[in-house]
mmCIF file of the N, C-alpha and C atoms, coordinates in Angstrom:
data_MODEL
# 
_entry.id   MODEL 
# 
loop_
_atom_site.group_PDB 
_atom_site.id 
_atom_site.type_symbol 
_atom_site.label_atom_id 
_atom_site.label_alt_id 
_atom_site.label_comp_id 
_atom_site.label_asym_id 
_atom_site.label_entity_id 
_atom_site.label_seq_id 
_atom_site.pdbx_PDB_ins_code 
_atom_site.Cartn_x 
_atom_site.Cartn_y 
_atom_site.Cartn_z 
_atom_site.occupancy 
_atom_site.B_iso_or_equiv 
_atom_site.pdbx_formal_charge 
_atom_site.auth_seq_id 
_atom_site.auth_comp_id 
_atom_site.auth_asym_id 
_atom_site.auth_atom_id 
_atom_site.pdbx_PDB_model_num 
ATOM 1   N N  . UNK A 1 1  ? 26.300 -18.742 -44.360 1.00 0.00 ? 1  UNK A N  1 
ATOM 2   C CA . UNK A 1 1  ? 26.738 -18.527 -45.722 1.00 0.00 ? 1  UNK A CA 1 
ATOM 3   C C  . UNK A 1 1  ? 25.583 -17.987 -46.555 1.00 0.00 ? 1  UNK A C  1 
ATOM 4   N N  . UNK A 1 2  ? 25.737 -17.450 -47.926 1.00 0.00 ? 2  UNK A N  1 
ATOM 5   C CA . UNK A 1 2  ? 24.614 -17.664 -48.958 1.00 0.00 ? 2  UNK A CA 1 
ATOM 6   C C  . UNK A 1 2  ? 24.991 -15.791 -48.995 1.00 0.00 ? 2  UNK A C  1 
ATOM 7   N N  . UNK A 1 3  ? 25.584 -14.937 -48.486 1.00 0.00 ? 3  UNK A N  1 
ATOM 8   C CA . UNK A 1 3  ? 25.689 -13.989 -48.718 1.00 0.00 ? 3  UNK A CA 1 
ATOM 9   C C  . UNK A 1 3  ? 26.844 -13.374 -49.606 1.00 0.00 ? 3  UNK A C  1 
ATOM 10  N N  . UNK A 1 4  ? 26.780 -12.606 -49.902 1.00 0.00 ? 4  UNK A N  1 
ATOM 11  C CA . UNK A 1 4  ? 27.725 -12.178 -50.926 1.00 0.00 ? 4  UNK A CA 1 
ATOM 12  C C  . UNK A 1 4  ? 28.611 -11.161 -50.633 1.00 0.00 ? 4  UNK A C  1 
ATOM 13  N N  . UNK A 1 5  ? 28.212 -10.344 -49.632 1.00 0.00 ? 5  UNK A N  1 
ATOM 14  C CA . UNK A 1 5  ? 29.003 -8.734  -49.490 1.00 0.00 ? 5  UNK A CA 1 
ATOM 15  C C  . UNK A 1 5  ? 29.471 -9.560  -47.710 1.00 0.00 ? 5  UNK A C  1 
ATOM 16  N N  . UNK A 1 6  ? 30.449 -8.458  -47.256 1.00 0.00 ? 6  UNK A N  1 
ATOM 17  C CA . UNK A 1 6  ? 31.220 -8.610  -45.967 1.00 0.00 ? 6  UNK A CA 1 
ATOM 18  C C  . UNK A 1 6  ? 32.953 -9.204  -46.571 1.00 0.00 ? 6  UNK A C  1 
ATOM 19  N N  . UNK A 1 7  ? 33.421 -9.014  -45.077 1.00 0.00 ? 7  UNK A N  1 
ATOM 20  C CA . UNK A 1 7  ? 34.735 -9.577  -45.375 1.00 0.00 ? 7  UNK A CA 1 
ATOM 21  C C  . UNK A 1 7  ? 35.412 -10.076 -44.324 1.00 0.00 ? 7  UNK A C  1 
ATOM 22  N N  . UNK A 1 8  ? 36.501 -10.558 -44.286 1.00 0.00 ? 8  UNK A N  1 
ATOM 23  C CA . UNK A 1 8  ? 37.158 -11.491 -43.850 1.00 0.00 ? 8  UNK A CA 1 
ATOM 24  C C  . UNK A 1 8  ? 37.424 -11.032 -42.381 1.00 0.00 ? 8  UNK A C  1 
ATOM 25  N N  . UNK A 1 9  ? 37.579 -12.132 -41.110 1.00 0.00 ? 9  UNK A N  1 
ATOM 26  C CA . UNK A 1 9  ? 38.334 -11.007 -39.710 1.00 0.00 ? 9  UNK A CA 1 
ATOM 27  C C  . UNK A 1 9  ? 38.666 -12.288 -39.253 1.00 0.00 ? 9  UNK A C  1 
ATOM 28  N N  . UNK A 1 10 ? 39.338 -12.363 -38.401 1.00 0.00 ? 10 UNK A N  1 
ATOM 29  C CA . UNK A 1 10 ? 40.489 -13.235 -37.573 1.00 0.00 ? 10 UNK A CA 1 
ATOM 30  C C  . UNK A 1 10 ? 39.496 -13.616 -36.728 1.00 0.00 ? 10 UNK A C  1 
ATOM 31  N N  . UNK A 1 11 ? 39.393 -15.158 -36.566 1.00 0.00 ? 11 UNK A N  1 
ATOM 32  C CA . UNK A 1 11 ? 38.145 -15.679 -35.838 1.00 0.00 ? 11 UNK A CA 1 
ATOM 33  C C  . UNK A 1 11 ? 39.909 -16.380 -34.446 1.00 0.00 ? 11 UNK A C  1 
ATOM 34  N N  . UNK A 1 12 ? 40.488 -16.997 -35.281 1.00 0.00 ? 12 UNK A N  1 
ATOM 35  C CA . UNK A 1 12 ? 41.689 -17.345 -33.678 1.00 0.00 ? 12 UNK A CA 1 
ATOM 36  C C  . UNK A 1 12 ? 43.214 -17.377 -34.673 1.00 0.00 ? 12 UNK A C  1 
ATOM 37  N N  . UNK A 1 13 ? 43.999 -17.627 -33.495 1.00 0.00 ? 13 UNK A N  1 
ATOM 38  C CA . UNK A 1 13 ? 45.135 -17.849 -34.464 1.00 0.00 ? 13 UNK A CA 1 
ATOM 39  C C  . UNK A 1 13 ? 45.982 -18.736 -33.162 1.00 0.00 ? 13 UNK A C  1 
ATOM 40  N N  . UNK A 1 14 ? 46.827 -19.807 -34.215 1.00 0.00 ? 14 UNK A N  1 
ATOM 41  C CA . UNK A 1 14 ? 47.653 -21.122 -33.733 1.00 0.00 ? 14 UNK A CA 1 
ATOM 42  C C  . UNK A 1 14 ? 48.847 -21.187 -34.023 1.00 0.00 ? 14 UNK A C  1 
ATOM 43  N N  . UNK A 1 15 ? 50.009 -21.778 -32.938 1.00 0.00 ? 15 UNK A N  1 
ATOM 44  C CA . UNK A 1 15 ? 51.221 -21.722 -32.952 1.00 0.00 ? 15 UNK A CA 1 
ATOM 45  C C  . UNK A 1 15 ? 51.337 -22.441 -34.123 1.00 0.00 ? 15 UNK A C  1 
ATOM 46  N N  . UNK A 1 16 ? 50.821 -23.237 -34.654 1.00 0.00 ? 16 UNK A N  1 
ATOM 47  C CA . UNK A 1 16 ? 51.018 -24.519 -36.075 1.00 0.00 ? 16 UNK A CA 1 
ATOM 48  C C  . UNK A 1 16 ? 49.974 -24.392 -37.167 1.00 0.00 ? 16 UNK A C  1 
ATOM 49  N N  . UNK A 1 17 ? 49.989 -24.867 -38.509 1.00 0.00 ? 17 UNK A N  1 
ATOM 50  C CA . UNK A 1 17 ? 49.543 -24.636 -39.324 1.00 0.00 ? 17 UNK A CA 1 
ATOM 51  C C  . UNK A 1 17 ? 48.314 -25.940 -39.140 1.00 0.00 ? 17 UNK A C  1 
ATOM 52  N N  . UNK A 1 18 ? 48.852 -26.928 -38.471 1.00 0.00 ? 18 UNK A N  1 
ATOM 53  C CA . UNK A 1 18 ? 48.125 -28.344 -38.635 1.00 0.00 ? 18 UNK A CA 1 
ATOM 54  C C  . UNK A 1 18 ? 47.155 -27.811 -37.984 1.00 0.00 ? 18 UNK A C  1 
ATOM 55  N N  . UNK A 1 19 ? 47.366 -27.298 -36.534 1.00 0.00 ? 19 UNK A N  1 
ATOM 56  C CA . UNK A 1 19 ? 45.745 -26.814 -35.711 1.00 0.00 ? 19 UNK A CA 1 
ATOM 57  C C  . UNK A 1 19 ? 45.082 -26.065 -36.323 1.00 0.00 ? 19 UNK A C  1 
ATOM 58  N N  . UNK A 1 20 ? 45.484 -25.046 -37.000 1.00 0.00 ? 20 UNK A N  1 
ATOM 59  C CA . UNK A 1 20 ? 44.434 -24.037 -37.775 1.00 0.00 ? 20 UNK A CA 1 
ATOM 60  C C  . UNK A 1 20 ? 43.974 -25.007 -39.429 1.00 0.00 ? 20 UNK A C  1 
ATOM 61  N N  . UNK A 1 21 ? 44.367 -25.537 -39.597 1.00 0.00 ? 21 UNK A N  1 
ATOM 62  C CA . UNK A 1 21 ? 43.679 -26.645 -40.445 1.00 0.00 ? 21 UNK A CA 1 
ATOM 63  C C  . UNK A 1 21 ? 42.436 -27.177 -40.015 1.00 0.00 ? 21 UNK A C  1 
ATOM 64  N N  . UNK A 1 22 ? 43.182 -27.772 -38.651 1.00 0.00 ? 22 UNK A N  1 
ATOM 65  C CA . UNK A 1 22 ? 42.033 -28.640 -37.812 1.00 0.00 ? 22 UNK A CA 1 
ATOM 66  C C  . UNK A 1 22 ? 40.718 -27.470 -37.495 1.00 0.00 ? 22 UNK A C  1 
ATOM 67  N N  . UNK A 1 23 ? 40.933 -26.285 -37.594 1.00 0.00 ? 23 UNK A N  1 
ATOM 68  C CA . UNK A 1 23 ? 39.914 -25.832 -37.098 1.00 0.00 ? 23 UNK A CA 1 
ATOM 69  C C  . UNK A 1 23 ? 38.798 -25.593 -38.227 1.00 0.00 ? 23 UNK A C  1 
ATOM 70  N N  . UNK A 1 24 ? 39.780 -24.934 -39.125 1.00 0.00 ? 24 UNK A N  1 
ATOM 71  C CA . UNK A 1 24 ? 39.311 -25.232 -40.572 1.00 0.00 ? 24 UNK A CA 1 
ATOM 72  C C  . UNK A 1 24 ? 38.376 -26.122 -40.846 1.00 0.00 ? 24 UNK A C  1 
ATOM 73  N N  . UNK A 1 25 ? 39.118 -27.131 -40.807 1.00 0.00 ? 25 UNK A N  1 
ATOM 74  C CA . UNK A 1 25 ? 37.856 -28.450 -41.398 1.00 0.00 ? 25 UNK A CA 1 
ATOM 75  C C  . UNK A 1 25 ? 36.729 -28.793 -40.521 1.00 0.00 ? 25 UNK A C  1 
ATOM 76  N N  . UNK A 1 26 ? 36.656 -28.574 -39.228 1.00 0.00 ? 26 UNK A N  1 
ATOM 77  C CA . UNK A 1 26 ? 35.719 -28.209 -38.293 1.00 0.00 ? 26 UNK A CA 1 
ATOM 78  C C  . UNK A 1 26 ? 34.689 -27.456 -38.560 1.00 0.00 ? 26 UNK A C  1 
ATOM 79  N N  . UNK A 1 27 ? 35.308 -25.964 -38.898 1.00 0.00 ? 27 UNK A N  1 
ATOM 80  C CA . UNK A 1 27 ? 34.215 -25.262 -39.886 1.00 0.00 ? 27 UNK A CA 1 
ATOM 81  C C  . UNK A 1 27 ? 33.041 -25.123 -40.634 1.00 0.00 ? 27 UNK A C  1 
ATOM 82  N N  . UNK A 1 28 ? 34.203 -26.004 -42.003 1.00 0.00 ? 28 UNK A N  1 
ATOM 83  C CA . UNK A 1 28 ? 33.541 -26.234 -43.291 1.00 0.00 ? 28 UNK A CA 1 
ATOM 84  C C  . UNK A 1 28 ? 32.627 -27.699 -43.217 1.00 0.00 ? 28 UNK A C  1 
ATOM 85  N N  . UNK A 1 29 ? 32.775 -28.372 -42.317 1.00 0.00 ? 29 UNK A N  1 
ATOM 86  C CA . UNK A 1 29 ? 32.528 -29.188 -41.700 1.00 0.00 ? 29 UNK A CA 1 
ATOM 87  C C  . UNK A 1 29 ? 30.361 -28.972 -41.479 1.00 0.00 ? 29 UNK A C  1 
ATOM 88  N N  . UNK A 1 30 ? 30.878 -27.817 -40.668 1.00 0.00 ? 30 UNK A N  1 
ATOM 89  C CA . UNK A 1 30 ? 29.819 -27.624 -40.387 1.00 0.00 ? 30 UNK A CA 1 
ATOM 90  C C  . UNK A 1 30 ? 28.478 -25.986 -41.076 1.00 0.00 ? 30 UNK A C  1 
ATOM 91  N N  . UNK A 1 31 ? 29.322 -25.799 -42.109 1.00 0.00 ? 31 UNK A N  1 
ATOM 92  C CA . UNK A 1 31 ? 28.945 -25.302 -43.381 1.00 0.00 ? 31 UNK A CA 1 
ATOM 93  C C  . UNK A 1 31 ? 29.206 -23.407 -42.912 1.00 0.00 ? 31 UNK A C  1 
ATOM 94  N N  . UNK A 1 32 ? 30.776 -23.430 -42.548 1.00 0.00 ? 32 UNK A N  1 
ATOM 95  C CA . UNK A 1 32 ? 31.034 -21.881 -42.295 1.00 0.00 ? 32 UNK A CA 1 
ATOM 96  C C  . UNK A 1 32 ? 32.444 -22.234 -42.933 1.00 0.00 ? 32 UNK A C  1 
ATOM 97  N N  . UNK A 1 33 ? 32.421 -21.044 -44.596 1.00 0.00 ? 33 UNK A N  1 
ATOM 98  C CA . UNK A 1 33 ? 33.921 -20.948 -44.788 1.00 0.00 ? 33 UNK A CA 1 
ATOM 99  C C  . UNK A 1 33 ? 34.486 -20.436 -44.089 1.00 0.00 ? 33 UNK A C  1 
ATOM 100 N N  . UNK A 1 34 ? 36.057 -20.722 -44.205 1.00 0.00 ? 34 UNK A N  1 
ATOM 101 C CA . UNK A 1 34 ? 37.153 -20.488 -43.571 1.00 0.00 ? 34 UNK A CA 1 
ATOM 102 C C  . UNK A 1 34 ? 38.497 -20.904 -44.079 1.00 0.00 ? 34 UNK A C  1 
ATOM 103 N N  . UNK A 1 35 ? 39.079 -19.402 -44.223 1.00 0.00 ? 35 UNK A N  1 
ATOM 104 C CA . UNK A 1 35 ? 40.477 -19.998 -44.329 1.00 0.00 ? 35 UNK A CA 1 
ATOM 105 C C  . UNK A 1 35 ? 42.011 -19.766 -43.554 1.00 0.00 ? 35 UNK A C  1 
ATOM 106 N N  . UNK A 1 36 ? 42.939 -20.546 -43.979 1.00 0.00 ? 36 UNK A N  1 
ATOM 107 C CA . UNK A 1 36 ? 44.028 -20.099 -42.930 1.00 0.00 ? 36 UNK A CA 1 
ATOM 108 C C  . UNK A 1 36 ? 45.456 -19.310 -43.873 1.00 0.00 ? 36 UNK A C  1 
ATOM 109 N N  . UNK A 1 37 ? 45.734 -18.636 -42.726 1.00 0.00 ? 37 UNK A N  1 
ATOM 110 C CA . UNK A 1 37 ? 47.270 -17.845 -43.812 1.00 0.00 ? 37 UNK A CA 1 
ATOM 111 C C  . UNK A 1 37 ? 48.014 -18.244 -42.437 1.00 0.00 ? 37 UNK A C  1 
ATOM 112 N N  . UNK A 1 38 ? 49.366 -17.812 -43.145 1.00 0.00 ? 38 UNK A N  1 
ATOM 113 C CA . UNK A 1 38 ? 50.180 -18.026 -41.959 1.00 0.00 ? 38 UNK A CA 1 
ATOM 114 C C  . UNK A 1 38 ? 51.610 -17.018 -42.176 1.00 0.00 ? 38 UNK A C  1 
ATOM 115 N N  . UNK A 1 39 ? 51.799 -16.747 -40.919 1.00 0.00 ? 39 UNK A N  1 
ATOM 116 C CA . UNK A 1 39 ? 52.815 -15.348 -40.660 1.00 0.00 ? 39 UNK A CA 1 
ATOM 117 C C  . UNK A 1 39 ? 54.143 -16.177 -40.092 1.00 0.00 ? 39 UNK A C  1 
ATOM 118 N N  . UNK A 1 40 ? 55.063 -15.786 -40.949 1.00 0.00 ? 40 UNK A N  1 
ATOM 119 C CA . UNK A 1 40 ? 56.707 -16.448 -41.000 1.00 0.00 ? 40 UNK A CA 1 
ATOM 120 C C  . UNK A 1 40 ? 57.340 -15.337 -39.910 1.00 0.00 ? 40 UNK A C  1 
ATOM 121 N N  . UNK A 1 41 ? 57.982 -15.863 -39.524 1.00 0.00 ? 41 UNK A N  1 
ATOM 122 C CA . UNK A 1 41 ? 59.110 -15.007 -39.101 1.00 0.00 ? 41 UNK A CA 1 
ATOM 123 C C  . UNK A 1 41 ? 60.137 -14.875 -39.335 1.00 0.00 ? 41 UNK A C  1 
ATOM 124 N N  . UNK A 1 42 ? 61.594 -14.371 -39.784 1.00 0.00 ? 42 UNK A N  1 
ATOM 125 C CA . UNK A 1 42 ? 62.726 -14.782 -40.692 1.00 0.00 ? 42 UNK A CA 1 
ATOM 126 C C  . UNK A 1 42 ? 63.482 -15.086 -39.531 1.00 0.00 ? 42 UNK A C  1 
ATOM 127 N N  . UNK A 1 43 ? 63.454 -15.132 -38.286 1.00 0.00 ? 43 UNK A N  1 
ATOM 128 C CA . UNK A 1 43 ? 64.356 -15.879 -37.188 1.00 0.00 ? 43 UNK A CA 1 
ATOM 129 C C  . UNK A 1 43 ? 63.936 -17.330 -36.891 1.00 0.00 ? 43 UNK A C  1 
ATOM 130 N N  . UNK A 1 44 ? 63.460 -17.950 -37.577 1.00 0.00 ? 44 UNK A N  1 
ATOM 131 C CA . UNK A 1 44 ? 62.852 -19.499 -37.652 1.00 0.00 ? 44 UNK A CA 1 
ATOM 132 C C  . UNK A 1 44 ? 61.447 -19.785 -36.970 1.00 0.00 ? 44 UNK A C  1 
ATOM 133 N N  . UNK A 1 45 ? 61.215 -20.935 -37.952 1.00 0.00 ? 45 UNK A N  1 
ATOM 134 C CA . UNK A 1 45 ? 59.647 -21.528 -37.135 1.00 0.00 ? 45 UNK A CA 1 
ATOM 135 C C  . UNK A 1 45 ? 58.985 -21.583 -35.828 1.00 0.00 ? 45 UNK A C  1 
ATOM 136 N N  . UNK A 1 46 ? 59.881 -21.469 -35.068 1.00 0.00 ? 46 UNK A N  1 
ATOM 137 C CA . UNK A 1 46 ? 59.691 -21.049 -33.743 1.00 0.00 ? 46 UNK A CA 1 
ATOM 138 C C  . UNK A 1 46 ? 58.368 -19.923 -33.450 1.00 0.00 ? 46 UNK A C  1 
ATOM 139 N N  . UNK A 1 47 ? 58.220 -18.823 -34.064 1.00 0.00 ? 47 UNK A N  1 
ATOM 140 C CA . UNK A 1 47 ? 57.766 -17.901 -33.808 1.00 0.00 ? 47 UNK A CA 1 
ATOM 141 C C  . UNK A 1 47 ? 56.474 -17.194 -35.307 1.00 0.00 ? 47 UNK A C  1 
ATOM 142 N N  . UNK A 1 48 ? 56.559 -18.555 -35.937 1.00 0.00 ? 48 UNK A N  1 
ATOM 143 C CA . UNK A 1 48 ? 55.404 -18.784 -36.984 1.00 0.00 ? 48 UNK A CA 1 
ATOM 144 C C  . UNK A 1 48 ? 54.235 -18.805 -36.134 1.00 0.00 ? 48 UNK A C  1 
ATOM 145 N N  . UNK A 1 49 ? 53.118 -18.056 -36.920 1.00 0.00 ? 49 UNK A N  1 
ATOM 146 C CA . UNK A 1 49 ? 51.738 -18.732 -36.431 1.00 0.00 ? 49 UNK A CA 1 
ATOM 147 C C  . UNK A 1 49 ? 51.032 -18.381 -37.293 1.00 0.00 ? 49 UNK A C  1 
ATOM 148 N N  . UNK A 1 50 ? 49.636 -19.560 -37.212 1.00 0.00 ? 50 UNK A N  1 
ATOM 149 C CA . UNK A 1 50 ? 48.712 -19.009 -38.657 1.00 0.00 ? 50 UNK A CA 1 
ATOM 150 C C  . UNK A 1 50 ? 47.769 -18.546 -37.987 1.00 0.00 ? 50 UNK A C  1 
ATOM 151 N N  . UNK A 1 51 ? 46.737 -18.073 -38.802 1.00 0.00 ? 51 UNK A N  1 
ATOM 152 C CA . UNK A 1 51 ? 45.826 -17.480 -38.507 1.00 0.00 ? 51 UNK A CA 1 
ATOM 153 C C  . UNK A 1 51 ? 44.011 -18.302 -38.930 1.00 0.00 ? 51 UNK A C  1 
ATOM 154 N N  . UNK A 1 52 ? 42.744 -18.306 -38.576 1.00 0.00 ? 52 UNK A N  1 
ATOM 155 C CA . UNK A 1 52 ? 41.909 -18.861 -39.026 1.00 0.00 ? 52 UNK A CA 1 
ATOM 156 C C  . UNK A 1 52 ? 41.023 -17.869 -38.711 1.00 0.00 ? 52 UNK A C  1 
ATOM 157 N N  . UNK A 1 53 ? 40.669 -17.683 -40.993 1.00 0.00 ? 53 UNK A N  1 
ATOM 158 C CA . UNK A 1 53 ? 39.796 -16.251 -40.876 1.00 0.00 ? 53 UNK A CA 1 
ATOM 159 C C  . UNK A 1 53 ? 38.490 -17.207 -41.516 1.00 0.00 ? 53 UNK A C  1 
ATOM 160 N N  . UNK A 1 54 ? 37.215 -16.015 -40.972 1.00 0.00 ? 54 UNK A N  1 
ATOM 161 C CA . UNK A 1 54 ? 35.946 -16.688 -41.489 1.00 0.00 ? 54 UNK A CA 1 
ATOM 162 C C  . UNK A 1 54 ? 35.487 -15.043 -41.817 1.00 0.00 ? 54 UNK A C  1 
ATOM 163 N N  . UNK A 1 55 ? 34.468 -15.220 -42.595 1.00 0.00 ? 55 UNK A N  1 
ATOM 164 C CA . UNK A 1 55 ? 33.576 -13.900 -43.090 1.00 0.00 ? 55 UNK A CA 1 
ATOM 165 C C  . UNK A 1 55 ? 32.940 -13.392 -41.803 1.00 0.00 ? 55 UNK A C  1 
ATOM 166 N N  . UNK A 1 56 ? 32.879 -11.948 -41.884 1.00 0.00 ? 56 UNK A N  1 
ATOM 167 C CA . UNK A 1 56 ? 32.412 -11.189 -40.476 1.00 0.00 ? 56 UNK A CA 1 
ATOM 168 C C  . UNK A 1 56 ? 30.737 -11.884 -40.580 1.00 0.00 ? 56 UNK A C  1 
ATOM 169 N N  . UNK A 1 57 ? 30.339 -12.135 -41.273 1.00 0.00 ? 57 UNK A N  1 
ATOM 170 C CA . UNK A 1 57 ? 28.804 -12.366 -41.005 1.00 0.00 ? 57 UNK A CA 1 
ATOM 171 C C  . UNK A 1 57 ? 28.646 -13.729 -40.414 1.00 0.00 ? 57 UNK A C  1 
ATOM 172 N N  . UNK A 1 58 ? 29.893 -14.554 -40.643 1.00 0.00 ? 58 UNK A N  1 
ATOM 173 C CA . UNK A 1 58 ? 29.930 -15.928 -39.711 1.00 0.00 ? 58 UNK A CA 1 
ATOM 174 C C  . UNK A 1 58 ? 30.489 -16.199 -38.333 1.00 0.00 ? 58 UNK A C  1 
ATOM 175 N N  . UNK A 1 59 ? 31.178 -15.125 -37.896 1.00 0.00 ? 59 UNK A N  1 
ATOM 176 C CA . UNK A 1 59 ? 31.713 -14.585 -36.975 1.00 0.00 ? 59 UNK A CA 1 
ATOM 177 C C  . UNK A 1 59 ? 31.100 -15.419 -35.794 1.00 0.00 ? 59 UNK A C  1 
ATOM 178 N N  . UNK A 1 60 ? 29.919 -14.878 -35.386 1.00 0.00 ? 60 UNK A N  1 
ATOM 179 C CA . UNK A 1 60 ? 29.550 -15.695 -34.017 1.00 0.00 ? 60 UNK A CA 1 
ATOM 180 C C  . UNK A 1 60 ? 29.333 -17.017 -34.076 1.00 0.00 ? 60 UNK A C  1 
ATOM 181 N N  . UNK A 1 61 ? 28.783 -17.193 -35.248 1.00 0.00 ? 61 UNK A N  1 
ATOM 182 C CA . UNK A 1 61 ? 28.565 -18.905 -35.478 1.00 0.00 ? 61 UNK A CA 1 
ATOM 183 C C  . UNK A 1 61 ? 29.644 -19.962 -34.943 1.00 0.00 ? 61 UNK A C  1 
ATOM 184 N N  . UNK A 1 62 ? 30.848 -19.100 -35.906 1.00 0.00 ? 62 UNK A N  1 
ATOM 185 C CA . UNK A 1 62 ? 31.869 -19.804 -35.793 1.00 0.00 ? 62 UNK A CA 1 
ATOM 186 C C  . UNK A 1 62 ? 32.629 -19.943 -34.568 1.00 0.00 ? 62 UNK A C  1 
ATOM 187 N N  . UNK A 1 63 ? 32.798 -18.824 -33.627 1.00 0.00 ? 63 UNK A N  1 
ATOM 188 C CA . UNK A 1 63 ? 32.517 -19.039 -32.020 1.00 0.00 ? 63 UNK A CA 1 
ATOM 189 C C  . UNK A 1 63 ? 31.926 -19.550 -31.221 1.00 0.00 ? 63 UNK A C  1 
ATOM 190 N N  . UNK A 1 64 ? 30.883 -20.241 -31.656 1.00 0.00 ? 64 UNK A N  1 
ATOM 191 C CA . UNK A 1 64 ? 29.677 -20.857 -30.861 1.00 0.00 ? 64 UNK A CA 1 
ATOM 192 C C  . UNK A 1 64 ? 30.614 -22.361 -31.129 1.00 0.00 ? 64 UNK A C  1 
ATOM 193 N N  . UNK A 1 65 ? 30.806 -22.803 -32.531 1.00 0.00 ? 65 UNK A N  1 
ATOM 194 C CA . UNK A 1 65 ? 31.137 -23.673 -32.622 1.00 0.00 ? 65 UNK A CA 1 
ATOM 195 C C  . UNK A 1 65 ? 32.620 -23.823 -32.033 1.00 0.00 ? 65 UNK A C  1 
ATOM 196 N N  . UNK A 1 66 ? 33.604 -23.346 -31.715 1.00 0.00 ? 66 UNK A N  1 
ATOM 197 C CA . UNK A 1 66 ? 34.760 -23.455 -31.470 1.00 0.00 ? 66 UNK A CA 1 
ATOM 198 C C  . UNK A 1 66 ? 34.948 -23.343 -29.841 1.00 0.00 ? 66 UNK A C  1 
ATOM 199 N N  . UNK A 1 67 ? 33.449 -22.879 -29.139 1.00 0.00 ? 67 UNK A N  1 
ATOM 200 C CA . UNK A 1 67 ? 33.728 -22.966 -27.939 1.00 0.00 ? 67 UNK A CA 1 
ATOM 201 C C  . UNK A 1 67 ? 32.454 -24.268 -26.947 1.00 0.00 ? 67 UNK A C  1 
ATOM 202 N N  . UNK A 1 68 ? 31.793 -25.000 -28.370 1.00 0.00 ? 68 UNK A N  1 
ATOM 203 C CA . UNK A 1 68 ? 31.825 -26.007 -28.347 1.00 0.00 ? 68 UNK A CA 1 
ATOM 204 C C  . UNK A 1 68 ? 30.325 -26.169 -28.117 1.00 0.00 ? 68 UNK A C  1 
ATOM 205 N N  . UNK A 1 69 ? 29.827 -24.955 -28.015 1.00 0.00 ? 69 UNK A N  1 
ATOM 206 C CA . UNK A 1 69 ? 28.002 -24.572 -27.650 1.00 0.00 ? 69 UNK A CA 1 
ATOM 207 C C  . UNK A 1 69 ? 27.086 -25.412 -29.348 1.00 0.00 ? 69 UNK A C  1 
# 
């Protein structure tokens, strides 16, 4: 963090809103924003999934942490 310019890119994305939460707070947790959106489908929840974006400059961090290094 502490930078000002860059932008947002799709670090993973989850069948449920609760896991991309969970990853979320994992994150911020460990001092990398992040947030989640989530993509509807109009044929039901079934085929919802959100997404968990972090700033391109946190990018690897946030991979390191999610694959548990």
């Amino acid at each position: 963090m502490g930078q000002d310019t860059g932008h947002t890119v799709v670090l993973s994305e989850y069948p449920s809103i609760m896991e991309a939460e969970m990853v979320k707070g994992m994150l911020e947790t460990n001092g990398i924003e992040a947030m989640v959106t989530e993509q509807y489908n109009p044929y039901g929840q079934a085929y919802a999934y959100s997404k968990v974006l972090v700033m391109d400059y946190d990018l690897e961090e946030a991979k390191k942490l999610l694959e548990g290094e």
